[in-house]
N, C-alpha and C positions, 0 to 999 in steps of 0.2 A: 364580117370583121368586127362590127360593134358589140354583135354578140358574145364575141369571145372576149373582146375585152368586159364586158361585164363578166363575166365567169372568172376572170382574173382576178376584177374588183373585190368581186365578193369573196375569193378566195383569200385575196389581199385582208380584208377585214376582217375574215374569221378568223385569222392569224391574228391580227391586234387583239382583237379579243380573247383570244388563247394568253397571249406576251401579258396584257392586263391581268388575266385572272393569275400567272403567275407571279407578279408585283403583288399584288391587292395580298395574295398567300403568303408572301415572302414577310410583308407588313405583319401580319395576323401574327403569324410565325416569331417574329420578332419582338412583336409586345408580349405576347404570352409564355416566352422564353423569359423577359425580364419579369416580369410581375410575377411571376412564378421558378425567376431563378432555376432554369432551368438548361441545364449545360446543353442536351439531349436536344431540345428544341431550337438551339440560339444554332448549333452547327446544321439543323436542319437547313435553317434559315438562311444561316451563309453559301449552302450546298444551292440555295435556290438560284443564287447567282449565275451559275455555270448555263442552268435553263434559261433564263431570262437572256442570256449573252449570247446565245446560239439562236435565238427565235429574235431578235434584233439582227446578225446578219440572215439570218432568212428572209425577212420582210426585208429588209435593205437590197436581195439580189430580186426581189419580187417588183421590188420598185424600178429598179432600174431597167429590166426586163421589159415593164409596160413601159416606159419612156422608149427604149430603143427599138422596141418591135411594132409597137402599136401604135407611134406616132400620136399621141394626143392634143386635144386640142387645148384651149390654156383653161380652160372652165376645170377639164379634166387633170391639166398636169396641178392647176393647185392640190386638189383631190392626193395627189398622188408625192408632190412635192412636202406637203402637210406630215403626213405619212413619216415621209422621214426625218422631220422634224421630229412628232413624235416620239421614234423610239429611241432617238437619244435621251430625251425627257425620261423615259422610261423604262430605258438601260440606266440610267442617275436615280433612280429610285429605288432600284433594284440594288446598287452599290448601296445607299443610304440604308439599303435594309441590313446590310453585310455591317455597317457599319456600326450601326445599334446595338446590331448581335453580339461584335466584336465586345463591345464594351458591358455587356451583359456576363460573356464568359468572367469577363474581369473581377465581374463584383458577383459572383454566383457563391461564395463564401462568404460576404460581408452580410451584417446585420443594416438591414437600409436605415436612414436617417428618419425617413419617415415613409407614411403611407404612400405609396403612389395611387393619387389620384387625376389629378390634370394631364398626364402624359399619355394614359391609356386614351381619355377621351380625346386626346387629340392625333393617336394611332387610330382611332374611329372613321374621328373628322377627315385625315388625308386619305381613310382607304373609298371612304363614297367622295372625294374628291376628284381622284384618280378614275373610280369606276365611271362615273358623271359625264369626267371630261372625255373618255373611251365613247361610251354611248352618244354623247355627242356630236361625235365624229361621224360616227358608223349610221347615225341615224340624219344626220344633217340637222340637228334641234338647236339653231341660234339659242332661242331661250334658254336652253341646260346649259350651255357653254357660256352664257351672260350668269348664271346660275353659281357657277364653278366658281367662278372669279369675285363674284361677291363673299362667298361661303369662307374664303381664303380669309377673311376679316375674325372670323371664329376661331382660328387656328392659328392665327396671332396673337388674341386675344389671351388665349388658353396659353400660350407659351408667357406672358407678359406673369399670369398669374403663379407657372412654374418658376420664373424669375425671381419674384415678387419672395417666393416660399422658401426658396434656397438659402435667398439673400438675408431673408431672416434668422435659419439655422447656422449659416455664418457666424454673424453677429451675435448669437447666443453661445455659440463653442466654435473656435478657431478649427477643434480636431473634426469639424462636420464638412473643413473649407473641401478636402480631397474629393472627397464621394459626393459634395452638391456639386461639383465641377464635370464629373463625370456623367453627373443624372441631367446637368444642365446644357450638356454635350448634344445629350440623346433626344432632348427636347429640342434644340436645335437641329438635330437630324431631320425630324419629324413636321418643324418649319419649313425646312427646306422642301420635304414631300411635296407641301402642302404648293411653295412656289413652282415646284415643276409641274402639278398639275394646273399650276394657274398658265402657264407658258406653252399645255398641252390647248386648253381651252381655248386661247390668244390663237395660236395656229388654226382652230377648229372654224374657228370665226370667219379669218381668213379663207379657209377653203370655202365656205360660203360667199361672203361677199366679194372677197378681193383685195382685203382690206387690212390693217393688223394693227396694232397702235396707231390708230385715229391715222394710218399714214397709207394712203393708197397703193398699193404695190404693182396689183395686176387688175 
């Protein structure tokens, strides 16, 4: 009996990690459709949705499967409870990336206000975010998931500076208000990223110790 539930497990897992590498794609997809204006890439990118939404209820019936058949014990239902905490985190990610795009097609005809630079690196920053808090999980590494959650500091940072730049082209020409609002949108997307894989990590923890914001659970 224990056997097979490990065989689920890890079947459970290689599907997270299949659902992550297609986020972490959807991401890529989505910055390099902006930074390169590119219509072709950005509907890539929203197309990626449909996969990420379908491999979310798959691990969701994967999960409930193990709770209903296999009886776990509570060490294991975190494991498994965590689980689907996750791919809500990561079905939101996947929307964020849709979101980006959306706003990508929009300006794929405009001349940008300026160079994008702080927003790619911060497409960077939330894709080893994401990936981090993934392996964290699958590998059980407290450390990378204390990891994730620090890292989230850089990727506020980098938006504070996007802020910072917009607000300045503002203030230089009123006609730059439209398009820094849009590009300050996306950078806000990409904050968010960055919290949902802080919120992946938070659960990661949990399924390790028991524990989740400093609040004992199980």
């Amino acid at each position: 009996m224990r056997t097979r539930f490990d065989e689920q497990l890890k079947e459970m897992n290689n599907s997270l990690l299949q659902m992550g590498a297609f986020i972490e794609n959807a991401i890529a997809l989505a910055t390099k459709a902006l930074v390169e204006q590119d219509c072709v890439l950005a509907k890539k990118a929203i197309d990626c949705d449909d996969e990420i939404n379908d491999m979310e209820k798959q691990i969701e019936s994967m999960c409930l499967k193990l709770i209903l058949h296999q009886q776990p014990i509570a060490s294991d239902l975190r494991i498994i409870s965590t689980a689907l905490k996750m791919i809500t985190d990561m079905e939101r990610i996947g929307d964020h990336a849709t979101d980006i795009s959306e706003i990508t097609l929009m300006l794929s005809d405009a001349v940008y206000i300026k160079k994008l630079e702080h927003i790619p690196q911060m497409a960077q920053a939330t894709i080893k975010m994401v990936s981090d808090s993934i392996d964290a999980y699958v590998n059980k590494d407290l450390e990378l998931a204390n990891a994730v959650i620090k890292y989230d500091d850089v990727v506020d940072e980098l938006f504070c500076m996007v802020k910072e730049d917009l607000t300045a082209l503002i203030h230089e020409d009123v006609k730059n208000g439209e398009q820094a609002m849009d590009l300050l949108m996306i950078a806000k997307y990409f904050e968010r990223i960055g919290d949902h894989a802080v919120n992946i990590a938070e659960w990661v923890i949990f399924s390790i110790t028991g524990e989740h914001k400093n609040k004992k659970i199980i």
